[in-house]
N, C-alpha and C positions, 0 to 999 in steps of 0.2 A: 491076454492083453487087457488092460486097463481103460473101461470106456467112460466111467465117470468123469465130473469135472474132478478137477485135483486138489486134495484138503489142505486144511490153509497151511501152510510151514508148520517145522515143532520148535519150540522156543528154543532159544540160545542159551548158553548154561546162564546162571546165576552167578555174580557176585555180590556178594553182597559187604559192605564198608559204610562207615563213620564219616558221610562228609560236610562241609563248611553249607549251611543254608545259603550265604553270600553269592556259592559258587553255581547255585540253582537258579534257573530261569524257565519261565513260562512258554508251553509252546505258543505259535505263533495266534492258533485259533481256539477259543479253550470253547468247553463244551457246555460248559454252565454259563447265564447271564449272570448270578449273584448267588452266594452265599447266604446261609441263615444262620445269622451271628449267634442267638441264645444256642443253637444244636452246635455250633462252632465251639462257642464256649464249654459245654457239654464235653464235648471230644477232647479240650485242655484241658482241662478237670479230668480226667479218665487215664489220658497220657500222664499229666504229672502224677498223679497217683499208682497204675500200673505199667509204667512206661509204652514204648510204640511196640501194639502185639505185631502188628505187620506190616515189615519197610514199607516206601512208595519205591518206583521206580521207575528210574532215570536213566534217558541215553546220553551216554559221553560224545562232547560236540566241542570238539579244541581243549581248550582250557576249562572250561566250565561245564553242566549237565540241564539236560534240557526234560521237566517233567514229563512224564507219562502216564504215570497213576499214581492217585496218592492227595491229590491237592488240598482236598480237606485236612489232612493230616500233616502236610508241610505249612498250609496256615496255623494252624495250632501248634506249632511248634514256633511260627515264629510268633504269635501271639503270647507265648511263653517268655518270649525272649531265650529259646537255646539256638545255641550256636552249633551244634549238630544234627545233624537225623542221619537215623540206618536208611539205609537205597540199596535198590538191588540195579547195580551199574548194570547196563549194557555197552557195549561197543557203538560206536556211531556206524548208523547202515544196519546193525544184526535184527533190528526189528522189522526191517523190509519198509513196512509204512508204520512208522512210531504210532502216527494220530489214529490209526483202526485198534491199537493195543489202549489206547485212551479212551476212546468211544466203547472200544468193549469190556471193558470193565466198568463204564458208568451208563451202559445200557442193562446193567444187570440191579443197579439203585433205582429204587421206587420214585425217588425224590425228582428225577428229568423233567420237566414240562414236554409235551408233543411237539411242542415249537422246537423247546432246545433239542430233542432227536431230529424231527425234520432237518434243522442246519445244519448238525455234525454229520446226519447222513446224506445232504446234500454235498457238503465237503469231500466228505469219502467217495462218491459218484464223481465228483470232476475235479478236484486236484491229486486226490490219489487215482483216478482214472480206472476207477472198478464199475466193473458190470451189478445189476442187482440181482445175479445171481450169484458173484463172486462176494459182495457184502454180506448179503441172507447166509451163506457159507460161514462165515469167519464170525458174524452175531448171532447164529442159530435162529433167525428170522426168516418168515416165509417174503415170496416177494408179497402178496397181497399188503403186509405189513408196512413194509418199505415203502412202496408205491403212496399207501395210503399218506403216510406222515409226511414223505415230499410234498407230496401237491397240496399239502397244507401251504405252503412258501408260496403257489397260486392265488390265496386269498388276499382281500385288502389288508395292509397293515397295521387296520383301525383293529379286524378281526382277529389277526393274528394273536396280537398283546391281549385281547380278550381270553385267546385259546391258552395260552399263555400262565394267567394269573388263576386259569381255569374258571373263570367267571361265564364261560360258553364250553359247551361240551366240544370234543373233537368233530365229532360228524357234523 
């Protein structure tokens, strides 16, 4: 019998397709505050010259596709002005909770401020309704980790954008 907790799902297959940038839309809570346009532009320059080495991907939501990884690189494309990018469709629903497939893939960028984890792992805590040890799970994060960058969302707000801009250390 099986007495651990149970590992996170295994991915849904790949599709991956050609589609209209028009037809892509933002999830509801994205995980970055702002971009850095010189490394934005960077990544255009790199795409127009060796095209997209690795789709983003998108869960199919009606008619149109709702990101999930990738945003840097669907900016740069529309900063390019193209009217396509490769995706790697998913079905609507096969991701279980899309926003923890977005989070964990941009927990793994150096670039996040503590704040921006703290929020998006605040989010993943009560609107996807996970425990911190089903989160630590699914981001290879101890709970110590977890713990610590919520209760950063306990500070004043003045402290926060401090921790933020990094102009104050986390601790």
């Amino acid at each position: 019998a099986h007495s651990g907790p149970d590992p996170p799902p295994e991915a849904p297959p790949v599709n991956v397709e050609k589609i209209p940038i028009t037809l892509i839309t933002m999830p509801i809570e994205m995980h970055r505050r702002a971009l850095d346009a010189a490394r934005l532009e960077e990544l255009a320059a790199s795409i127009e010259t060796l095209g997209l080495l690795n789709p983003i991907t998108v869960e199919r939501d009606g008619d149109h596709y709702v990101l999930r990884a990738g945003h840097r690189r669907y900016e740069a494309h529309r900063l390019l002005k193209l009217d396509t990018i490769e995706a790697n469709v998913r079905d609507a629903g096969a991701l279980a909770h899309g926003e923890v497939l977005t989070w964990a893939e941009n927990l793994d960028r150096a670039d996040l401020s503590p704040i921006e984890e703290a929020e998006a792992l605040a989010r993943m805590l009560t609107v996807a309704g996970m425990t911190i040890e089903r989160a630590g799970k699914y981001l290879r994060r101890s709970r110590d980790w977890i713990e610590e960058r919520v209760k950063l969302l306990t500070a004043p707000r003045e402290l926060q954008d401090l921790v933020h801009t990094r102009e104050l250390p986390m601790r």
